[in-house]
N, CA, C and O of each residue as an XYZ file, in Angstrom:
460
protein
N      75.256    100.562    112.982
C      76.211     99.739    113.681
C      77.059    100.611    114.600
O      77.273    101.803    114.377
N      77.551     99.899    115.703
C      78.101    100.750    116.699
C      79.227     99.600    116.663
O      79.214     98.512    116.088
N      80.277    100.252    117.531
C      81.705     99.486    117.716
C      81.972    100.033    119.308
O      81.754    101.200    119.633
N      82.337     99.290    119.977
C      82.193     99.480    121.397
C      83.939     98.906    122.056
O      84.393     97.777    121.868
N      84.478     99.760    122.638
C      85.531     99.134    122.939
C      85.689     98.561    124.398
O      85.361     99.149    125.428
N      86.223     97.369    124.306
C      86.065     96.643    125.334
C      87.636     96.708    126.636
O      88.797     96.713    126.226
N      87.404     96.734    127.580
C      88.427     97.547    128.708
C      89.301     96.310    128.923
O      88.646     95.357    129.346
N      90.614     96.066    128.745
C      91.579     95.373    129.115
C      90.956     94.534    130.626
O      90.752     93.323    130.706
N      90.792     95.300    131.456
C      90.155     94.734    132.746
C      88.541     93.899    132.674
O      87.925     93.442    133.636
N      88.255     93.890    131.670
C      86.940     93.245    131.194
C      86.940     92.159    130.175
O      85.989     91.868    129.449
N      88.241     91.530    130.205
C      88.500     90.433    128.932
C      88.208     89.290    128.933
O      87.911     88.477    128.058
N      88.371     89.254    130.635
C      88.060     87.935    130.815
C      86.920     87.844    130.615
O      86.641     87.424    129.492
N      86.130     88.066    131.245
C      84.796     87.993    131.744
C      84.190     87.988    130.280
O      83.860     86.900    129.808
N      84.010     89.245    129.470
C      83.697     89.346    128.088
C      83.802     88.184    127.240
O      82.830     87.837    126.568
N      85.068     87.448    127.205
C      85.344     86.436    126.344
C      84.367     85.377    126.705
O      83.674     84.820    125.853
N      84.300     85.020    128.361
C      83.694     83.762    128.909
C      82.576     83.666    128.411
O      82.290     82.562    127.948
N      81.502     84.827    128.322
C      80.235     85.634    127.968
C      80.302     85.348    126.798
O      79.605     84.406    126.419
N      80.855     85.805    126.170
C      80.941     85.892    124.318
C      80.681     84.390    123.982
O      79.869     84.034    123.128
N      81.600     83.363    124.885
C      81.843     82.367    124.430
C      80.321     81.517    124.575
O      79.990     80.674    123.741
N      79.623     81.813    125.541
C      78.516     81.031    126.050
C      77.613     81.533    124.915
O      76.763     80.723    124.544
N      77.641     82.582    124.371
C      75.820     83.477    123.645
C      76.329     82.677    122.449
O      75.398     82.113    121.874
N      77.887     82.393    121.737
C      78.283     82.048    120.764
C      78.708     81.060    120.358
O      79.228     80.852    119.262
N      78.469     80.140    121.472
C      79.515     78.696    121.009
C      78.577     77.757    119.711
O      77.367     77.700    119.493
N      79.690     77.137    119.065
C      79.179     76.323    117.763
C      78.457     77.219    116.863
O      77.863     76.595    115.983
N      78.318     78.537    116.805
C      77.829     79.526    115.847
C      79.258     79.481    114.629
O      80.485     79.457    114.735
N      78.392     79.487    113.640
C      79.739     79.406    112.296
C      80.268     81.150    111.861
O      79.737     82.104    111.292
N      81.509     80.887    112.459
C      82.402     82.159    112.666
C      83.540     82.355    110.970
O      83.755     81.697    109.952
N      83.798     83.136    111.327
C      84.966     83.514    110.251
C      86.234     84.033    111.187
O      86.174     84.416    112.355
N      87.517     83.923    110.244
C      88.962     84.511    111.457
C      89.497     85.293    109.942
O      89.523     84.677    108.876
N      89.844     86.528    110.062
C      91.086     87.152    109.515
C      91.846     87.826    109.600
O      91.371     88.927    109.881
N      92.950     87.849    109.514
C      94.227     88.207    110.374
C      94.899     89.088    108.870
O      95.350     88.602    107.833
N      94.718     90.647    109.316
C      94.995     91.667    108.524
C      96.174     92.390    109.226
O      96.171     92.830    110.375
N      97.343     92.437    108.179
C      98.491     93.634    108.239
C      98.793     94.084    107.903
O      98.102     94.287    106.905
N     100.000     94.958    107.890
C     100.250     95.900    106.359
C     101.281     95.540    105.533
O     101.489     96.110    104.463
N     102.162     94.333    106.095
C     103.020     93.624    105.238
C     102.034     92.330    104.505
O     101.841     92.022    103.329
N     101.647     91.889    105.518
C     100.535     90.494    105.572
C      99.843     90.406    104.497
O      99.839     89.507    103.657
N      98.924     91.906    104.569
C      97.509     92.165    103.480
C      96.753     91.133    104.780
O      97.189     90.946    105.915
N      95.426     90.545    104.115
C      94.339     90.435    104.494
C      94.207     88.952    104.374
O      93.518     88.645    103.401
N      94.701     87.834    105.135
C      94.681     86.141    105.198
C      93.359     85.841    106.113
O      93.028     86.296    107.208
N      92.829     85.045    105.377
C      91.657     84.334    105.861
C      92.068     83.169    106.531
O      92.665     82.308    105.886
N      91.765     82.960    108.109
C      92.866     82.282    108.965
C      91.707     80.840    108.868
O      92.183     79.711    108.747
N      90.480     81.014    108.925
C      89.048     80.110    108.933
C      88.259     80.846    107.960
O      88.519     82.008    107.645
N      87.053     79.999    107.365
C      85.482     80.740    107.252
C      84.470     79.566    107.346
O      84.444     78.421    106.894
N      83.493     80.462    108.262
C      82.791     79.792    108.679
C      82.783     78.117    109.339
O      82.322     77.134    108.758
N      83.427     78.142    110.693
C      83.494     76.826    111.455
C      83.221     77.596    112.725
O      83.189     78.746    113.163
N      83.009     76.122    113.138
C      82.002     76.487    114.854
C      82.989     76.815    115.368
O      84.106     76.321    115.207
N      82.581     77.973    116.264
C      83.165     78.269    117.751
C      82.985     77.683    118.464
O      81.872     77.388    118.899
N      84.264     77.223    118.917
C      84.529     76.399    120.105
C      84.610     77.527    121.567
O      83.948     77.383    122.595
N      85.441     78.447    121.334
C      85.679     79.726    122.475
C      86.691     80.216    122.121
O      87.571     79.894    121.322
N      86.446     81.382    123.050
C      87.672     82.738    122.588
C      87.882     82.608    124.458
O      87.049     82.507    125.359
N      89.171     82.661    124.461
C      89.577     82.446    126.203
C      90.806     83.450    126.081
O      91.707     83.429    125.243
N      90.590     84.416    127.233
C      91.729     85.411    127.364
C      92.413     84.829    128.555
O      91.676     84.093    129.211
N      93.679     84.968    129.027
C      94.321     85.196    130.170
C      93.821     85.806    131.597
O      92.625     85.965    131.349
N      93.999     86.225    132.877
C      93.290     87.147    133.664
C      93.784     88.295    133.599
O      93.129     89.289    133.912
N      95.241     88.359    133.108
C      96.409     89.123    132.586
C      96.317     89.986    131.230
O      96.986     91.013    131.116
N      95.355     89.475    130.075
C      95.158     90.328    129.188
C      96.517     90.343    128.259
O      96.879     91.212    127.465
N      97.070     89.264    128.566
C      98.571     89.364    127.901
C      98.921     88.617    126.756
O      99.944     88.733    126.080
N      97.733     87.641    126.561
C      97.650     86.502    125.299
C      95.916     85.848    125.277
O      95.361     85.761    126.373
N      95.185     85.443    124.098
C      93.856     85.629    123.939
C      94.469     84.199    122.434
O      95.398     84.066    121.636
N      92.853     83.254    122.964
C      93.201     82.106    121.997
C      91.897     81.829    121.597
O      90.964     81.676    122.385
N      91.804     81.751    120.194
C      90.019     81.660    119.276
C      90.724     79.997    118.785
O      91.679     79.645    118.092
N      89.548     79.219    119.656
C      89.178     77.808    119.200
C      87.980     77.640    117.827
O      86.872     78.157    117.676
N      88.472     77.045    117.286
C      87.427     76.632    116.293
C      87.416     75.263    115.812
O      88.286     74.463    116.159
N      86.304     74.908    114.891
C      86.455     73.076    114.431
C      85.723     72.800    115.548
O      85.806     73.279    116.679
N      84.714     71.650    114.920
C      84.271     70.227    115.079
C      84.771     69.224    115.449
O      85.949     68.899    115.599
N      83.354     68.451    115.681
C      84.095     66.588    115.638
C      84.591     66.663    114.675
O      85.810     66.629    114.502
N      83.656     66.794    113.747
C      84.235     66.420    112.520
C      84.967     66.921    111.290
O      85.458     66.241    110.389
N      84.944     68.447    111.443
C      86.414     68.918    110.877
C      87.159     69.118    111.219
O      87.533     68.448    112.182
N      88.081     70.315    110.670
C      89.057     70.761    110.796
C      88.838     71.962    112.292
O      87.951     72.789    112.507
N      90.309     71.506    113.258
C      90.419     72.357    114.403
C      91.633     73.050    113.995
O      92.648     72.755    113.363
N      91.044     74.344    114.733
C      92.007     75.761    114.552
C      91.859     76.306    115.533
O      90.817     76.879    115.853
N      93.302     76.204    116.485
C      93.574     76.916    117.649
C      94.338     78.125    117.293
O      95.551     77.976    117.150
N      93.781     79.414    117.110
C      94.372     80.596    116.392
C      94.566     81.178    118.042
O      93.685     81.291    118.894
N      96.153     81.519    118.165
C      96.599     82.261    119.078
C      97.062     84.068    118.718
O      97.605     84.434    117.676
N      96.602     85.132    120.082
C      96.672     86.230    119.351
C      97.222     86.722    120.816
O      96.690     86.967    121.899
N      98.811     86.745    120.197
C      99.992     87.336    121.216
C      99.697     88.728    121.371
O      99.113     89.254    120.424
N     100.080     89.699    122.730
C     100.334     90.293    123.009
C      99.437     91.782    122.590
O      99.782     92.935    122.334
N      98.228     91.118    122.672
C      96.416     91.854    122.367
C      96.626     93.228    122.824
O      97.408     93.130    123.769
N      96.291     94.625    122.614
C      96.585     95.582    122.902
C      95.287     96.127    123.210
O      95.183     96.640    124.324
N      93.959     96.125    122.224
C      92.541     96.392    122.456
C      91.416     95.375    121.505
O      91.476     94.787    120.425
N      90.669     95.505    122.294
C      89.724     94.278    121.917
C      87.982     95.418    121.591
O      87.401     96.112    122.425
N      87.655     95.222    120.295
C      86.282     96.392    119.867
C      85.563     95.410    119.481
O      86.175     94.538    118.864
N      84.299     95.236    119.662
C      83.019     94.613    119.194
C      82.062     95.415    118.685
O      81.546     96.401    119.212
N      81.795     94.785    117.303
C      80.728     95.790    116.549
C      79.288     95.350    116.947
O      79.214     94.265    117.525
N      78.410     95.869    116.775
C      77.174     96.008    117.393
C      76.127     96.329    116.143
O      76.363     97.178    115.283
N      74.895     95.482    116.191
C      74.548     96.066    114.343
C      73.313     97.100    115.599
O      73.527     97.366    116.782
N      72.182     97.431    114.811
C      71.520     98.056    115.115
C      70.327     97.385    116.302
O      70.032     97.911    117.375
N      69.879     96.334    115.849
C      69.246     95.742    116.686
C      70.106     94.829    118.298
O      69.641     94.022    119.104
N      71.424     95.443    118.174
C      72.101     94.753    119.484
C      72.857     93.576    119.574
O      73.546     93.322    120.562
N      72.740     92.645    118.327
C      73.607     91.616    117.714
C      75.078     91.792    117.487
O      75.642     92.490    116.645
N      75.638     90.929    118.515
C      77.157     91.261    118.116
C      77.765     90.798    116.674
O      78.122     89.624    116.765
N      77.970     91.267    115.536
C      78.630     90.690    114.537
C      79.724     90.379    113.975
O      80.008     89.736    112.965
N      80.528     91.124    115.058
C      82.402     90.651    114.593
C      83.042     91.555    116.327
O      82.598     92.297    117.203
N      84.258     90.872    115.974
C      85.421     91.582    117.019
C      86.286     91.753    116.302
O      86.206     91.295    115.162
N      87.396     92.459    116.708
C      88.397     92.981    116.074
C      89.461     93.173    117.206
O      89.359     94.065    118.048
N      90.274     92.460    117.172
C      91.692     91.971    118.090
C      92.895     92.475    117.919
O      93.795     91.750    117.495
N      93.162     94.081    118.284
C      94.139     94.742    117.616
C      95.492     94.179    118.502
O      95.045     93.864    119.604
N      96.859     93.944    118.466
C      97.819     93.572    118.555
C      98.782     94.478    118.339
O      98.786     95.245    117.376
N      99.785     94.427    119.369
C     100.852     94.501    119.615
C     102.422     95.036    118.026
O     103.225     95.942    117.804
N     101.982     93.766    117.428
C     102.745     93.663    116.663
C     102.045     94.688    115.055
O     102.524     94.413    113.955
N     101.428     95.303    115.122
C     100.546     95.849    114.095
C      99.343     94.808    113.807
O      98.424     95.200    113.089
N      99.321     93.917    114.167
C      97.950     92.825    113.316
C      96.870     93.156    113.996
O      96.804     93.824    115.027
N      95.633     92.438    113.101
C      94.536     92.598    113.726
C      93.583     91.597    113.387
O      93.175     91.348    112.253
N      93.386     91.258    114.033
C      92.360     89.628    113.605
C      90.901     90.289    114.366
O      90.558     91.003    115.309
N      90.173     89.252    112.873
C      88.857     90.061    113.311
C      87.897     88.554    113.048
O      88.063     87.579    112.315
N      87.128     88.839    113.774
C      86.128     87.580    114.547
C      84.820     87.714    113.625
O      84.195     88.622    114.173
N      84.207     87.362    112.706
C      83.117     87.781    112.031
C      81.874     86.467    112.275
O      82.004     85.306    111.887
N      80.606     87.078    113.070
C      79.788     86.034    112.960
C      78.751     86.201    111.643
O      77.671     86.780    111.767
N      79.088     85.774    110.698
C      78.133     86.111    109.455
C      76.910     86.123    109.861
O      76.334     87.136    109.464
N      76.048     85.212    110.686
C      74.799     84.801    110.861
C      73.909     85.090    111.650
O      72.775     84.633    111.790
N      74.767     86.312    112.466
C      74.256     86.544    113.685
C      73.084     87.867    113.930
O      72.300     88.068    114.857
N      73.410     88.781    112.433
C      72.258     89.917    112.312
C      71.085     89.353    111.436
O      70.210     90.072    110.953
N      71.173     87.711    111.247
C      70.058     87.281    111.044
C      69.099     86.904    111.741
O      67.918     87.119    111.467
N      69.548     86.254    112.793
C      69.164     85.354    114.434
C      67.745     86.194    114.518
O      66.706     85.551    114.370
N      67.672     87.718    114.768
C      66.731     88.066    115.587
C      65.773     88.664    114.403
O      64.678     89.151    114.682
């Protein structure tokens, strides 16, 4: 697995991308700190999209169905954005480091199965 960090000036574009290879794929959200510990924000619900700003200054992970539960998880003041990479080239998580110490991380369970 590789982890690749993704350039503030490339967020947009990345997210739009991300969002198209990934939409309705069943994702996971968890939002880790060091007061926080480790909260499971979703598991496993469709991606709806991850949409950054052009600004790089605020970044919002849609999730939920028709028919479940929707979760508009907002992630203020994003500092660097890393995507892990398994071996065969499958993206399997992001990791949304923040401003404030947090870090929410994007996990597609299903996705180093796909190929």
């Amino acid at each position: 697995m590789t982890n690749r960090n993704v350039p503030r000036a490339e967020w947009y574009r990345f997210f739009e991308d991300f969002t198209r290879r990934h939409r309705e794929e069943l994702v996971s959200v968890t939002v880790v700190g060091e007061k926080l510990g480790a909260q499971h924000e979703a598991r496993e619900l469709p991606l709806n999209g991850i949409v950054a700003d052009r600004f790089g200054r605020k970044l919002s992970i849609a999730l939920g169905g028709a028919t479940g539960a929707n979760i508009d998880h907002p992630v203020e003041m994003p500092l660097r954005v890393w995507v892990e990479v398994d071996g065969r080239g499958n993206e399997i998580a992001l990791e949304i480091e923040s401003d404030n110490g947090l870090q929410t991380i994007v996990e597609l369970p299903l996705a180093a199965r796909r190929r």
